[in-house]
C-alpha positions as CSV (number, residue, x, y, z in Angstrom):
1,X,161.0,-63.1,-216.3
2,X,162.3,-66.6,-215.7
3,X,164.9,-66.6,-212.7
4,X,162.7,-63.6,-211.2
5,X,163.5,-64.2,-207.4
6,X,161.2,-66.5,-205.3
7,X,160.0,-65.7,-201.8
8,X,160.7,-67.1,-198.3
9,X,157.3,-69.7,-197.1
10,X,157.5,-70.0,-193.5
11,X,155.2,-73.2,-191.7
12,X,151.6,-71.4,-190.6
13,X,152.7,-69.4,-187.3
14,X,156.2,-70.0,-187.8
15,X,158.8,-66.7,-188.2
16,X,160.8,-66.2,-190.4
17,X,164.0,-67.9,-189.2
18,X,165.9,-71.0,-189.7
19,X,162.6,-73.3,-190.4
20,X,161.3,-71.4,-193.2
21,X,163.1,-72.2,-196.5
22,X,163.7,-70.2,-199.9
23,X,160.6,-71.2,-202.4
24,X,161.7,-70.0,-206.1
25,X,159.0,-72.1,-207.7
26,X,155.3,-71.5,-207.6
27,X,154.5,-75.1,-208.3
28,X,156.4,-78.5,-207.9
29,X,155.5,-82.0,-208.6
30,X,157.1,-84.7,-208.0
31,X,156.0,-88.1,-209.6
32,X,152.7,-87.5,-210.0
33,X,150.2,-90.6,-211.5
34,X,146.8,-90.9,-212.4
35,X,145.3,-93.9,-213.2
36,X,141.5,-94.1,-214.5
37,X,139.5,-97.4,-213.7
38,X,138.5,-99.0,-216.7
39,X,134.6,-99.2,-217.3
40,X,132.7,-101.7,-219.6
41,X,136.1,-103.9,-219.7
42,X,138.3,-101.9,-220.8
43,X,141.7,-101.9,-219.0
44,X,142.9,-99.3,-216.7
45,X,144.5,-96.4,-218.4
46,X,147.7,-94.9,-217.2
47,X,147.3,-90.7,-217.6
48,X,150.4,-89.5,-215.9
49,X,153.1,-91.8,-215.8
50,X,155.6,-90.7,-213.0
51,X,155.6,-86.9,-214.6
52,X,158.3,-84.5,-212.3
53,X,158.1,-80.7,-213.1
54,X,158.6,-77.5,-211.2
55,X,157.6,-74.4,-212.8
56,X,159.4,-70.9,-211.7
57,X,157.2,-68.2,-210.1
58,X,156.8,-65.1,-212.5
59,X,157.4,-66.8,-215.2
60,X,154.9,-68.0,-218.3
61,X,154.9,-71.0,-218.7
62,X,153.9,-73.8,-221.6
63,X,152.0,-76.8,-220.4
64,X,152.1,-78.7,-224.5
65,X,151.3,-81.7,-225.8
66,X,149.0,-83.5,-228.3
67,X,145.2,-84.0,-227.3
68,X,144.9,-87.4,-224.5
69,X,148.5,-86.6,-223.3
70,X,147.3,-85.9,-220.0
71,X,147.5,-81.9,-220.0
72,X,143.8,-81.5,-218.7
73,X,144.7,-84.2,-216.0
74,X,147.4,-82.3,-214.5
75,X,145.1,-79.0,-214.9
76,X,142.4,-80.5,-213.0
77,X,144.7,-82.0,-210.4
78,X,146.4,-78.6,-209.8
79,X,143.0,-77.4,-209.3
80,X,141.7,-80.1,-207.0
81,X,139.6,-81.6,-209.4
82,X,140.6,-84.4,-209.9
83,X,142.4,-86.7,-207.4
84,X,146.0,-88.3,-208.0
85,X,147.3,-91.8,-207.8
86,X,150.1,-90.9,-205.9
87,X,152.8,-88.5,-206.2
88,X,153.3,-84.5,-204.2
89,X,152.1,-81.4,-205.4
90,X,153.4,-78.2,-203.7
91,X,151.4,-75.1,-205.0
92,X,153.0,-71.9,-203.5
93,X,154.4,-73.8,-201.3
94,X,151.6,-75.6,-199.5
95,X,151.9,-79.7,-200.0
96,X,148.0,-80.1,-201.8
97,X,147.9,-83.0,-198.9
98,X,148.6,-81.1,-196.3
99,X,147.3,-78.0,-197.0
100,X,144.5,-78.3,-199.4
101,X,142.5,-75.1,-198.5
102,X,145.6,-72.8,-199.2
103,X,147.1,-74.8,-201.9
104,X,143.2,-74.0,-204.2
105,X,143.8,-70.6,-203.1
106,X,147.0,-70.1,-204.4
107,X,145.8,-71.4,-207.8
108,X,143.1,-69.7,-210.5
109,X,141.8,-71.6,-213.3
110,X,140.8,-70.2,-216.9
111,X,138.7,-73.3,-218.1
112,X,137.9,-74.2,-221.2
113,X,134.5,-74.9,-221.3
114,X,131.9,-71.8,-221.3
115,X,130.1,-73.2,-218.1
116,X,128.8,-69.7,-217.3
117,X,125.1,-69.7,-215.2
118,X,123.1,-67.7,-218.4
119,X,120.7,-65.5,-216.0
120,X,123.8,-64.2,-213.9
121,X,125.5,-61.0,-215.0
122,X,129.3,-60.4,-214.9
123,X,128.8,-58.3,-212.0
124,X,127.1,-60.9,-209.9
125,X,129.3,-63.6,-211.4
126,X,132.3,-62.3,-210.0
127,X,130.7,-61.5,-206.6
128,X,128.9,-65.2,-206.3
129,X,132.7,-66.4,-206.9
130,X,134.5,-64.4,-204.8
131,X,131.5,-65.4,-201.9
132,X,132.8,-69.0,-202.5
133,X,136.4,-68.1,-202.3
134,X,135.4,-66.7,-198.8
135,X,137.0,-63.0,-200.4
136,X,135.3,-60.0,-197.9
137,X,132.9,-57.9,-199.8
138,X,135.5,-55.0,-198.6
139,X,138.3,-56.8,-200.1
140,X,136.6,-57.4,-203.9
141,X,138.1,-56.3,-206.8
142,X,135.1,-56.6,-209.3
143,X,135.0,-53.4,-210.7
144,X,138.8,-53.7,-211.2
145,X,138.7,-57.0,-212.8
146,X,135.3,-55.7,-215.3
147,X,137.9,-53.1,-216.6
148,X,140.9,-55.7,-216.9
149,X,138.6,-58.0,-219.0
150,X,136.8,-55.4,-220.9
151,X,133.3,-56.2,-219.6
152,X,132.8,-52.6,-217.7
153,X,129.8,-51.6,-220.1
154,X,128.0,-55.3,-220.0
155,X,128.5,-55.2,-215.9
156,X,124.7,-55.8,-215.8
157,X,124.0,-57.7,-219.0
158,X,123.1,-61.3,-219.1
159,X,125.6,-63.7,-219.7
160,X,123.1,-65.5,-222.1
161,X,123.6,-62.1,-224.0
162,X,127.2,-61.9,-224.3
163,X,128.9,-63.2,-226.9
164,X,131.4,-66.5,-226.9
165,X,134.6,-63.7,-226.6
166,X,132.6,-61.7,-223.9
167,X,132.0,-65.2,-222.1
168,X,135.5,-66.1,-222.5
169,X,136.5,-62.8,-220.7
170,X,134.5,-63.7,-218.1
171,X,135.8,-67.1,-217.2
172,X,138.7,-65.0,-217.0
173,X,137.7,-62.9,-214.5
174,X,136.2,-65.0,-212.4
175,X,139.5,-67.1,-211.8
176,X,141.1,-63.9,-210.8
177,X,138.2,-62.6,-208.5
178,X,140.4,-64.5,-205.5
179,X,143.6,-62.6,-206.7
180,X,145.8,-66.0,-206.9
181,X,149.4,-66.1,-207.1
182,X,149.4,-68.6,-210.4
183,X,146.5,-68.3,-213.4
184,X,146.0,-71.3,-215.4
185,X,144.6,-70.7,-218.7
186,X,143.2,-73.8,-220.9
187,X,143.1,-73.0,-223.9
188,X,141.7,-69.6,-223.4
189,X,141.5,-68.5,-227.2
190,X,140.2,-71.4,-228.9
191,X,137.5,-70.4,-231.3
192,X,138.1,-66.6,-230.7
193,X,139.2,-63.6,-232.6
194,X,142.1,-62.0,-233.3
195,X,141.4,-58.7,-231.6
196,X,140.2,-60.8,-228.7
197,X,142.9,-63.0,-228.2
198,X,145.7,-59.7,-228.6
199,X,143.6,-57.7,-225.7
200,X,143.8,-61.3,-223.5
201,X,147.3,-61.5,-223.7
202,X,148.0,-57.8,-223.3
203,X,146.3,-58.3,-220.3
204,X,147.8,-61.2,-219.1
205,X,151.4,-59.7,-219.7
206,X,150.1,-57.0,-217.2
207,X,149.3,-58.9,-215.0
208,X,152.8,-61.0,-215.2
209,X,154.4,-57.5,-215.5
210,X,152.6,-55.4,-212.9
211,X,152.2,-58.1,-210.3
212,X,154.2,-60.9,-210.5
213,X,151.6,-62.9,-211.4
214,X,152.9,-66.8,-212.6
215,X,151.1,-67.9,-215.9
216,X,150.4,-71.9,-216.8
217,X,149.2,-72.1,-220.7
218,X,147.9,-74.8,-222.5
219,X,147.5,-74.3,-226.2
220,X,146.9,-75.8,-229.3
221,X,147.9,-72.1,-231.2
222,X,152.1,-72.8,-231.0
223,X,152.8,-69.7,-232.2
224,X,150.7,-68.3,-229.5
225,X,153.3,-70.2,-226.9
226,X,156.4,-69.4,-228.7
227,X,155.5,-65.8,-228.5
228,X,154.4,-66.0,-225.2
229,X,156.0,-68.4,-222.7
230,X,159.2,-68.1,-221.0
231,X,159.9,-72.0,-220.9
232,X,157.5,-75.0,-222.4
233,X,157.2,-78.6,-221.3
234,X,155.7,-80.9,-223.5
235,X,154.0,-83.6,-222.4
236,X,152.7,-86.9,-224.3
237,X,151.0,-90.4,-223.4
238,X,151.4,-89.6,-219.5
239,X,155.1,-88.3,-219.6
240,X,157.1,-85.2,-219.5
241,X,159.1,-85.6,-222.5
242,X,161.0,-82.2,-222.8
243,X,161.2,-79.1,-220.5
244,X,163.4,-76.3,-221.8
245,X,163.4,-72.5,-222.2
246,X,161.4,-71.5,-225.8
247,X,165.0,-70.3,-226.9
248,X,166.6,-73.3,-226.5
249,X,163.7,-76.1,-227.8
250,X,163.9,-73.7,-230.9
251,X,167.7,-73.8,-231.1
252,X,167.3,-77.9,-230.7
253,X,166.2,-78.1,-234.9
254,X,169.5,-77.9,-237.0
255,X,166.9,-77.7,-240.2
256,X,167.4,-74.7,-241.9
257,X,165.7,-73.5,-245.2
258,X,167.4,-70.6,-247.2
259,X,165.1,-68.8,-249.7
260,X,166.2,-67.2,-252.7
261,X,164.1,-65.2,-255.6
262,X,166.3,-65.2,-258.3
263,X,166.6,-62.8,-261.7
264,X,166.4,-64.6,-265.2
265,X,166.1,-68.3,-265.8
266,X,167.5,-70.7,-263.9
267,X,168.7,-73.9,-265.4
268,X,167.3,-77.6,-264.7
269,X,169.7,-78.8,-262.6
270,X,173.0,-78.0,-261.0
271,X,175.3,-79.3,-258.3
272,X,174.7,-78.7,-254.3
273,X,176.4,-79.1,-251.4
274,X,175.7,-82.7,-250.3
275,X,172.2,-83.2,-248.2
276,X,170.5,-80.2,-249.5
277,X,167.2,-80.2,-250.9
278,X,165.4,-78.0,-253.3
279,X,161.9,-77.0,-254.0
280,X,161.1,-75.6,-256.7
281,X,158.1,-72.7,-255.5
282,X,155.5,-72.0,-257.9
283,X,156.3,-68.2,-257.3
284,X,159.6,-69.1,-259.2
285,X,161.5,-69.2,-255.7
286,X,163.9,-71.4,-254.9
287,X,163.8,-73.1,-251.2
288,X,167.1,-74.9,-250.2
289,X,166.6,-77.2,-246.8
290,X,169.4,-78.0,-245.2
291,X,171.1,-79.2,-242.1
292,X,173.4,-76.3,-240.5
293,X,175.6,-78.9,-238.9
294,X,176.2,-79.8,-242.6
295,X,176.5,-77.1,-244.6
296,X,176.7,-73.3,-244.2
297,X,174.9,-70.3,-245.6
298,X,178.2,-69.3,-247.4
299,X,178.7,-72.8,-249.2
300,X,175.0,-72.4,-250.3
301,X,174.9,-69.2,-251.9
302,X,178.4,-69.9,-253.8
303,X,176.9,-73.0,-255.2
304,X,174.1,-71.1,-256.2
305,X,175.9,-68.4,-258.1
306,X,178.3,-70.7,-259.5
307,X,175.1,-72.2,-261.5
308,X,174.6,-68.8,-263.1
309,X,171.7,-67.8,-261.1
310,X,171.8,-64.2,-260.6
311,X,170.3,-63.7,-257.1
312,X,167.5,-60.8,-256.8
313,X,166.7,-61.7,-253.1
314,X,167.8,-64.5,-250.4
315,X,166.2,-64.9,-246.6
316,X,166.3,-67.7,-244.1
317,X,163.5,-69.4,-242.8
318,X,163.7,-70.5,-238.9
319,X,162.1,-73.4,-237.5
320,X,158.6,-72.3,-235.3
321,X,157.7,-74.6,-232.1
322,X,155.1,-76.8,-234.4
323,X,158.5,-78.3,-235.9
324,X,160.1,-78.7,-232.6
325,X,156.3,-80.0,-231.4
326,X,156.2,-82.5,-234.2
327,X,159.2,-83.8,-234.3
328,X,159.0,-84.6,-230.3
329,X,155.8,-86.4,-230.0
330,X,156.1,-88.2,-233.7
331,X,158.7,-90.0,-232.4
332,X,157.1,-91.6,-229.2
């Protein structure tokens, strides 16, 4: 999905000829800052440092970083919110300055707090917010977006008598109700099941898939991302400290650990190639960690056999995005 062509954005009234310019990004910022006054004499503190990042439409993408790294201040920013320092923020193409109206159209956000009116049903939830996004009643899409979050049958319930997944769903659908070109979900499966949290993102591939539809996630799940997201930036104290396709920040650990089950006894000690470490598993498993700029698979397993362990079973462990995660923000 990432590289998935852009689209031409022509000025309002404007043709399409040689003023109108080639937009392959659904969102670009350009040294954005926030700076929070500080109350009861505190100092001021610096949010977002300077932070530069575009993000390609069609694509999902991972917004990561620890908690106070100044993810939800770039969320509400994107969202109009929350207003910048300083900086430019282009969102489908319309400069948030410029063109505020169209630039909060573009954009649909997934919060995630549960701040759902109790005595309003998901029906009239979704019609109350499409009324405020100025959407025509003949042009509402509620009955398609109660089937896309799985709330058809609790149309007319109460939100005060959904459940925290049902409610969940709903937030969902009502930043869709507008039908945005880019979704913004905030954590949208903290606290939720597992069969939730499969039928969101089946959905939300669909919607990528079907429509084109350009995904922002923030998450504290990593896995979640690693499965999910076509590229990741990761963001800490106020700056962007790595951007990168998921391949490629997994491909940036050389740590490796090679497991091996072994047959019969296995002696106290014996040599290894220098810089590899064992741990001894209480499972009687062996875990080698090693550096694969250092030593190889190969080297490992001959070294192994030449202690007279007779090997029953061997697999490789990969490094996840929590080790590329930790080892990023640890270190700032």
């Amino acid at each position: 999905m990432v590289g998935r062509a852009g689209r031409w954005f022509c000025p309002v009234g404007k043709p399409l000829d040689g003023e109108c310019q080639f937009m392959a990004n659904a969102i670009e910022i350009e040294d954005l800052r926030k700076t929070y006054k500080g109350s009861g004499g505190q100092p001021p503190k610096e949010a977002l440092k300077g932070v530069n990042l575009s993000i390609p439409q069609g694509s999902i993408f991972g917004l990561l970083g620890p908690n106070g790294a100044g993810k939800s201040t770039m969320i509400n920013i994107l969202a109009g919110l929350t207003i910048k320092t300083s900086g430019k923020v282009s969102i489908w193409g319309f400069d948030q300055d410029v063109n505020p109206r169209q630039s909060r159209a573009a954009i649909g956000v997934m919060p995630q707090e549960l701040n759902l009116d109790p005595f309003f049903t998901p029906r009239g939830a979704l019609e109350v917010q499409a009324g405020l996004y100025g959407v025509p009643k003949r042009d509402r899409r509620t009955d398609e977006i109660l089937e896309i979050i799985g709330l058809t049958d609790k149309a007319d319930a109460y939100a005060r008598n959904l459940s925290g997944g049902m409610r969940r769903r709903l937030l969902l659908g009502k930043a869709l109700v507008h039908n945005p070109q880019i979704l913004v979900l905030d954590e949208p499966t903290a606290g939720v099941d597992i069969e939730l949290r499969q039928m969101l993102w089946a959905n939300v591939r669909r919607l990528n898939e079907e429509r084109g539809l350009t995904v922002i996630l923030t998450t504290h799940y990593l896995e979640e991302a690693q499965e999910m997201c076509d590229e990741i930036a990761i963001i800490n104290h106020g700056e962007l400290i790595k951007r990168d396709t998921t391949k490629n920040l997994l491909g940036m650990m050389d740590a490796k650990t090679l497991l091996v089950e072994p047959e019969g006894t296995v002696p106290d000690s014996f040599d290894l190639p220098e810089g590899v470490k064992l741990e001894r598993r209480r499972d009687g498993s062996l875990a080698f960690d090693f550096s694969r700029g250092q030593t190889s698979v190969g080297a490992l397993l001959d070294a192994v056999r030449n202690a007279g362990i007779t090997i029953g079973d061997v697999r490789t462990l990969e490094p996840d995005l929590e080790d590329v995660f930790v080892e990023l923000t640890s270190s700032k």
